[in-house]
C-alpha positions in Angstrom: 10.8 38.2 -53.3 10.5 40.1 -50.3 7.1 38.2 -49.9 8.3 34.7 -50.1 11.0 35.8 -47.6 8.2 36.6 -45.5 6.5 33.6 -46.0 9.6 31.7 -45.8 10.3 33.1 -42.0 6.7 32.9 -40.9 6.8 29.0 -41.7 10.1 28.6 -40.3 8.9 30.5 -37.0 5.6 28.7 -37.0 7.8 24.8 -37.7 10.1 25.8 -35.0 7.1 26.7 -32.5 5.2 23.5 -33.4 8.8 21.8 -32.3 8.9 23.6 -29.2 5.4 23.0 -28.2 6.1 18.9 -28.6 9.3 19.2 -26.9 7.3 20.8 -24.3 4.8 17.9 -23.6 7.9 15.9 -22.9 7.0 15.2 -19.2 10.0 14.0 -16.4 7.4 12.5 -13.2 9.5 11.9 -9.8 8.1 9.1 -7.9 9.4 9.5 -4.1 9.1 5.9 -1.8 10.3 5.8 1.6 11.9 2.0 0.9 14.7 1.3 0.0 15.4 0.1 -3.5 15.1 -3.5 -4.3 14.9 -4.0 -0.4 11.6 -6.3 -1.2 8.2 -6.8 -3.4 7.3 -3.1 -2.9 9.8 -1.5 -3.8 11.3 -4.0 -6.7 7.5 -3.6 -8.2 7.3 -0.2 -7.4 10.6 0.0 -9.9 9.2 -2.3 -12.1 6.3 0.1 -12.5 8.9 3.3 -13.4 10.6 1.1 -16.2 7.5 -0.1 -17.7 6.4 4.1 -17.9 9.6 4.5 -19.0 9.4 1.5 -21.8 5.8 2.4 -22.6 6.5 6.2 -23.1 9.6 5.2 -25.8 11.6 7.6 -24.6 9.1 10.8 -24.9 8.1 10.7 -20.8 10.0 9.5 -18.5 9.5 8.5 -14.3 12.6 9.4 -11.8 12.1 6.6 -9.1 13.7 8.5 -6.1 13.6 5.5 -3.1 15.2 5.0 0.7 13.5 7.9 2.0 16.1 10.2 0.4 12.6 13.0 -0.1 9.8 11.1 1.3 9.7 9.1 4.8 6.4 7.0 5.3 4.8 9.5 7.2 5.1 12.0 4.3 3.8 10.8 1.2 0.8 12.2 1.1 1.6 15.8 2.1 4.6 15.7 -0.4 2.5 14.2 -3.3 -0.1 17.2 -2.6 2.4 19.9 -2.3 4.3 18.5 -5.6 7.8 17.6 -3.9 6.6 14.3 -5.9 4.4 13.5 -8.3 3.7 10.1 -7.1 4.2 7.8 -3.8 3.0 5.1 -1.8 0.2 6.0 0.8 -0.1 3.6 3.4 -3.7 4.1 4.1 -3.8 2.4 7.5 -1.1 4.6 9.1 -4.0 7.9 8.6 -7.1 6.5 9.6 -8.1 9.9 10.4 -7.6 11.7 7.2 -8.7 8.9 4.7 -11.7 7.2 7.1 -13.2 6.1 3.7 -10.3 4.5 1.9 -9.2 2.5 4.8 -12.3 0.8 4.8 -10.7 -2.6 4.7 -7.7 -1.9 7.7 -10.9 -2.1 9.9 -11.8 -5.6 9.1 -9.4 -8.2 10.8 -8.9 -11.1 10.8 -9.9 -10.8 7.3 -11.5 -13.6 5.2 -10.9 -12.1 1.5 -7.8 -12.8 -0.6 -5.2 -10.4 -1.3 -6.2 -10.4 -4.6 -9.8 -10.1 -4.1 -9.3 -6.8 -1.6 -7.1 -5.6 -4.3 -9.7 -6.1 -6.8 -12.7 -5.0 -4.4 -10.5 -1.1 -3.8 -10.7 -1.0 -7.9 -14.4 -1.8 -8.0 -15.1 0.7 -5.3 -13.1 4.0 -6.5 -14.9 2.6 -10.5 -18.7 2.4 -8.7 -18.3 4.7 -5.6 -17.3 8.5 -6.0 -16.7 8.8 -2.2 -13.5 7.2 -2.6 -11.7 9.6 -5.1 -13.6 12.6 -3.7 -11.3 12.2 -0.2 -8.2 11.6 -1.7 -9.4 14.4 -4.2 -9.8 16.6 -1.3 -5.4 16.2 -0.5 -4.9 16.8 -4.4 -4.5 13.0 -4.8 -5.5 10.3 -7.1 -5.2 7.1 -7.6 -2.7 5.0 -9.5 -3.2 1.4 -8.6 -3.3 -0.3 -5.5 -0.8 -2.9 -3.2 -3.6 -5.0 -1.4 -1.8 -6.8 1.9 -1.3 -10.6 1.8 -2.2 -13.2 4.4 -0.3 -11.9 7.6 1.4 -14.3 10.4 3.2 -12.7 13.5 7.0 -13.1 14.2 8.2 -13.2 17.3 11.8 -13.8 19.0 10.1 -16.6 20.9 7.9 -19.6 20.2 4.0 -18.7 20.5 2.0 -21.8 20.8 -1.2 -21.4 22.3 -3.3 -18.1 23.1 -2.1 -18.2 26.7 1.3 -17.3 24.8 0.8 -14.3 23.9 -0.4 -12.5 26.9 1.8 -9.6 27.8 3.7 -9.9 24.3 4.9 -6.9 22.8 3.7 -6.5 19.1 3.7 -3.8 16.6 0.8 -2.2 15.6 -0.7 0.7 13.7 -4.0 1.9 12.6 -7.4 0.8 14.8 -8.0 -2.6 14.4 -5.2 -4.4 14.7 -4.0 -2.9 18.2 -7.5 -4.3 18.7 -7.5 -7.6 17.9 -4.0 -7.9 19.3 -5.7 -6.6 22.7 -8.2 -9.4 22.0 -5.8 -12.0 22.3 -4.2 -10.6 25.5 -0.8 -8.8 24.1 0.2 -5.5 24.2 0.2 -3.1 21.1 3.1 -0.7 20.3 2.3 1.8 17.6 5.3 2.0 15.1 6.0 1.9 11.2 7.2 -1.0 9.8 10.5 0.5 8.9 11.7 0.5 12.6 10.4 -3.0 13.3 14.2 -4.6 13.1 15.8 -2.8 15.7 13.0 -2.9 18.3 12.7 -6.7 17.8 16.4 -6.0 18.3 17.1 -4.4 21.8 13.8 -6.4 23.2 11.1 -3.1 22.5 9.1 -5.7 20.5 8.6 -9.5 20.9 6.5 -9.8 17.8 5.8 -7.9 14.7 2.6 -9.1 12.2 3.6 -9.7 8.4 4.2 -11.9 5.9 6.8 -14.0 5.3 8.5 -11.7 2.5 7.9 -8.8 4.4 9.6 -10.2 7.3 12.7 -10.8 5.3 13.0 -7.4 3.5 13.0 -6.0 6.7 15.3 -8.2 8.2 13.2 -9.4 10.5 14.0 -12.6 10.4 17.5 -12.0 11.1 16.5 -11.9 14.7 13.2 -12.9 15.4 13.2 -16.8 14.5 9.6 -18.1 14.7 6.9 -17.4 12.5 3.4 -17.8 14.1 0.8 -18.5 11.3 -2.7 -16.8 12.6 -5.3 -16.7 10.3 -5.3 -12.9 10.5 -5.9 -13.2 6.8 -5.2 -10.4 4.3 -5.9 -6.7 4.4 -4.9 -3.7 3.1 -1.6 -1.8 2.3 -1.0 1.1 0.0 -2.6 3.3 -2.4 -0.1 4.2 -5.0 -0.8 7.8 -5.9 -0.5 11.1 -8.0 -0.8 14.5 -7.7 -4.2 15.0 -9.1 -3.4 18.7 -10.5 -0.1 17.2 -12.1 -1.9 13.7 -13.6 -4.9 16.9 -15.2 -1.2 18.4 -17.4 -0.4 15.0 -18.7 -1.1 14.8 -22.6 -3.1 12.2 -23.5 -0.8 9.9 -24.4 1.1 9.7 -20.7 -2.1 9.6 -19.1 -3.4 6.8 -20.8 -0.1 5.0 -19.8 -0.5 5.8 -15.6 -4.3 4.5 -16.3 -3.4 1.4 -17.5 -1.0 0.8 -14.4 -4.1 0.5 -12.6 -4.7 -3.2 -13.3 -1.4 -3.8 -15.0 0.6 -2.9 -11.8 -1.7 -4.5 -9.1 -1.3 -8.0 -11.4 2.6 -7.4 -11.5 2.5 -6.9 -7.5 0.0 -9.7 -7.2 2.4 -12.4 -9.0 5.5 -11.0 -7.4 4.0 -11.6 -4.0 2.9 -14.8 -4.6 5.9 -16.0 -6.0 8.0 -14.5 -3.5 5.6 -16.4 -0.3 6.4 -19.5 -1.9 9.8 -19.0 -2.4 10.2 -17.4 1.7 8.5 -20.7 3.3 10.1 -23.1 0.8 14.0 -21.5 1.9 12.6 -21.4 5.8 11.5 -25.4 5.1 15.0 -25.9 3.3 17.5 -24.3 6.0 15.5 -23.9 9.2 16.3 -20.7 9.5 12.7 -19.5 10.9 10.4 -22.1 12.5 6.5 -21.7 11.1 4.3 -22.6 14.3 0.7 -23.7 13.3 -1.6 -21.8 15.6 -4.7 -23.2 16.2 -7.0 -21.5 13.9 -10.5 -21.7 16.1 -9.2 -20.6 18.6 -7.7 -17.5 17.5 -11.0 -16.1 15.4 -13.3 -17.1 18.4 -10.7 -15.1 20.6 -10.6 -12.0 18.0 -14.1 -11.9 16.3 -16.0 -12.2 18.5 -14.5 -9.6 21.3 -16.3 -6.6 22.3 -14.0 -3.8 21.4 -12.9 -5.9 17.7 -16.5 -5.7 17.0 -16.9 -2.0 18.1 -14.1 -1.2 16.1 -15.8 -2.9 12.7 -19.1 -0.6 13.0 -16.9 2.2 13.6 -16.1 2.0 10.1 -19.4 2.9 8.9 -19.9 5.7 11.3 -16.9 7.1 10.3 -17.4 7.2 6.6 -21.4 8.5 6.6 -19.3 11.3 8.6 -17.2 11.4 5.9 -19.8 12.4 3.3 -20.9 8.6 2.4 -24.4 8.0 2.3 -24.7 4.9 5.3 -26.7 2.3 3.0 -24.1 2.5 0.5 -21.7 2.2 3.8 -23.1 -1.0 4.7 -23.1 -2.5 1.3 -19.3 -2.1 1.6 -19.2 -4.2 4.4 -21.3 -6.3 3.4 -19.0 -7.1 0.0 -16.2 -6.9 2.2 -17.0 -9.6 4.8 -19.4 -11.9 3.0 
């Protein structure tokens, strides 16, 4: 009797472990955003990407979305996803040129003549064929999640901008290398800032002009006080890694880790229609109650003015002597460029 008891407790003990041990692979992931929520496409597909974690995980895992900069502003992703305050954010590539030279290959090509889609499919194809890529975000504990690829910018501006002459002396918000220098190009005046204080220098007169799309423009309010939209073919480029602590994505059990990698595509497609749905809509209520006034600019004359400049073209083969400093072998470099401007 005393045996079975024995026998009895061990498998009891050993039942009550095996529970344990599966309650412990329960994971809780806190994804920290420096936008407010719902404010536009980012953030409502950033949301979108937490409940479908949440719905795929049935109730086993589950994502905290934490948004408006309550943990994270912009300029803190990255160091807070490395250092665990969250496991996951949005890394604007273009605002650290300097620490990820390799991943912002594409902010250093505009005016840009690839798609959104195709740039967001073209930062997939790289990280998949090129292990450059993950090896620098590797080296800030990061990894990569899936990817918000820019759309077709415009410029805003609080006054009509019809001709190149226009914009000389104009105020515009910039970031990053090549866009103060294609803004140079076409004689205006670049003022580094983040997009999330774009509304109230447009405001109090510190900007004239601000570059985005037509969504953008209105999740940030924007339009509220700059009223014409100047359609430049500055074409698309690149936005935001969406990434993970690379140490905290290695815990995951199998089954939450095959979840995040199937975000990869599945969220970039869910951003993709979003956007495109939400640029139709924008120009189609602008159209409707003349709210902002789309000016045509003359499309010639604004890539003649920009590509070929001195300092826009400098700026382009920067790019490659940046990332063979980087570590990346410069034939494989160029083949990046080549893909990326052909």
């Amino acid at each position: 009797m005393k045996s079975l008891k024995a026998v009895g407790l061990l498998t009891g003990a050993l039942a009550a472990s095996l529970v344990a041990a599966g309650a412990a692979r329960a994971e809780r992931l806190k994804y920290g955003d420096y936008m407010p929520q719902g404010a536009n496409e980012y953030s409502r597909t950033a949301e979108w990407m937490g409940n479908e974690i949440n719905k795929r995980a049935a109730g086993k895992h589950s994502v905290t979305m934490l948004f408006g900069g309550t943990v994270v502003k912009v300029g803190e992703v990255p160091t807070a996803v490395e250092n665990k305050v969250v496991d996951m954010g949005p890394l604007v590539t273009p605002y650290f040129p300097d620490q990820f030279p390799i991943n912002n290959a594409i902010p250093f090509f505009w005016p840009q003549p690839k798609s959104q889609a195709q740039l967001g499919r073209l930062m997939l194809k790289w990280h998949a064929e090129h292990k450059e890529f993950g090896e620098e975000l590797a080296k800030y504990k990061l990894k990569l999640v899936s990817v918000r690829p820019l759309p077709s910018y415009g410029i805003i501006c609080t006054k009509p901008v019809r001709k190149l002459e226009d914009f000389k002396g104009l105020r515009i918000r910039s970031y990053g290398i090549a866009l103060p220098a294609m803004l140079e190009a076409i004689g205006a005046v670049p003022v580094s800032m983040a997009d999330v204080d774009g509304y109230e220098a447009l405001s109090n007169g510190v900007l004239d002009c601000s570059p985005g799309d037509p969504p953008l423009t209105v999740g940030w309010k924007w339009s509220d006080v700059a009223k014409y939209y100047i359609d430049v073919p500055m074409g698309a480029s690149w936005g935001h890694i969406m990434v993970m602590n690379v140490d905290r994505y290695n815990s995951l059990p199998p089954d939450l880790k095959q979840i995040i990698d199937d975000m990869k595509e599945d969220y970039m497609n869910e951003f993709l229609r979003v956007y495109e749905k939400s640029i139709e809509d924008t120009r189609a209520a602008w159209k409707a109650n003349g709210k902002v006034e789309v000016i045509s600019f003359p499309k010639e004359e604004f890539l003649k003015a920009t590509l070929e400049n001195a300092k826009v073209k400098s700026v382009r083969e920067s790019w490659v002597t940046r990332a063979v400093k980087a570590g990346m072998p410069e034939a494989k470099a160029r083949l990046i460029v080549k893909e990326l401007t052909e």
